[in-house]
C-alpha positions in Angstrom: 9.7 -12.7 -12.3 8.8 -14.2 -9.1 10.3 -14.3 -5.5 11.1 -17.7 -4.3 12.2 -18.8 -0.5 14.2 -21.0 -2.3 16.3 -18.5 -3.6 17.7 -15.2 -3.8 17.2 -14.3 -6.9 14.0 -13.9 -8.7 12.4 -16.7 -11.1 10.7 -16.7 -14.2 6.8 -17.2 -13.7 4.5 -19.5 -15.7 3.5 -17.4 -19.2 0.9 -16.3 -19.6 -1.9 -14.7 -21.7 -3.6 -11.3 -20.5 -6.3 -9.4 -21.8 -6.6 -6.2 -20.5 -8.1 -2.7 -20.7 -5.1 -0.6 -19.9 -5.7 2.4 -21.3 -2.4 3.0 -22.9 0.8 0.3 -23.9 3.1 3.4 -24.5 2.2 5.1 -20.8 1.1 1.7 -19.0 3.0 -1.3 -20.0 1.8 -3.5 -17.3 -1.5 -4.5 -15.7 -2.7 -3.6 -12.7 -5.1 -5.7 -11.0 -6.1 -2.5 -9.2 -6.6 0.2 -11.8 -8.0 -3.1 -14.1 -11.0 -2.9 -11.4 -11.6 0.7 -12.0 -11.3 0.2 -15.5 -13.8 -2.4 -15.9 -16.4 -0.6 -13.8 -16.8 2.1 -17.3 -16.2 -0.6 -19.3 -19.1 -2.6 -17.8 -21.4 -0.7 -18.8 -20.7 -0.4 -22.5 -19.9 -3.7 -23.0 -20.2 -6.0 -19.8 -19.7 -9.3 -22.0 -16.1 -7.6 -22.8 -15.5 -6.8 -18.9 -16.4 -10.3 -17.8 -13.7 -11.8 -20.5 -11.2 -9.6 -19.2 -12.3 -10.1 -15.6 -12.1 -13.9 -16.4 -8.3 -13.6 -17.7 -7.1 -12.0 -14.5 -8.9 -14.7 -12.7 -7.0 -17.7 -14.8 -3.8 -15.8 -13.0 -5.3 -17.3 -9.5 -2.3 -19.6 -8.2 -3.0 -22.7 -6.2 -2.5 -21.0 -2.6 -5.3 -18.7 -4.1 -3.2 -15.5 -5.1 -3.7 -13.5 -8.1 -1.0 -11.3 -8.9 -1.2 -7.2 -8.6 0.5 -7.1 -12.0 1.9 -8.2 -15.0 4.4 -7.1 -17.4 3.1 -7.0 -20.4 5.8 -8.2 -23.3 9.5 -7.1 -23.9 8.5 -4.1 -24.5 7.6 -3.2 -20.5 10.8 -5.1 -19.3 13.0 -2.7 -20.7 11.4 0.0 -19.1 
């Protein structure tokens, strides 16, 4: 969900696909742009081709006034929560 000018209420966003390397659905159920950083730096190094894809699907988030989000819910699963 998304805050609009527009209107007072939130809106639903575009869907979307993420791939991410949160370390735990159960404990995490969103991704964090932030912690995805810190994340990637270990994962780099053991498989950097893995880190660039999942680098690369955070930067398919980019909006046209350049803004990536900080995070996404990830499935019904983390709305209810």
């Amino acid at each position: 969900l998304l805050r609009s000018e527009r209107r007072e209420e939130p809106v639903p966003g575009a869907e979307s696909v993420l791939f991410t390397a949160v370390p735990s659905r159960s404990c995490f159920p969103r991704g964090f742009l932030w912690d995805e950083g810190f994340h990637l730096l270990l994962l780099g190094r053991w498989d950097p081709a893995l880190a660039r894809d999942i680098l690369a699907h955070w930067l398919d988030l980019l909006n046209a006034d350049g803004w990536i989000p900080r995070e996404q819910i990830l499935g019904d699963e983390a709305r209810a929560r």
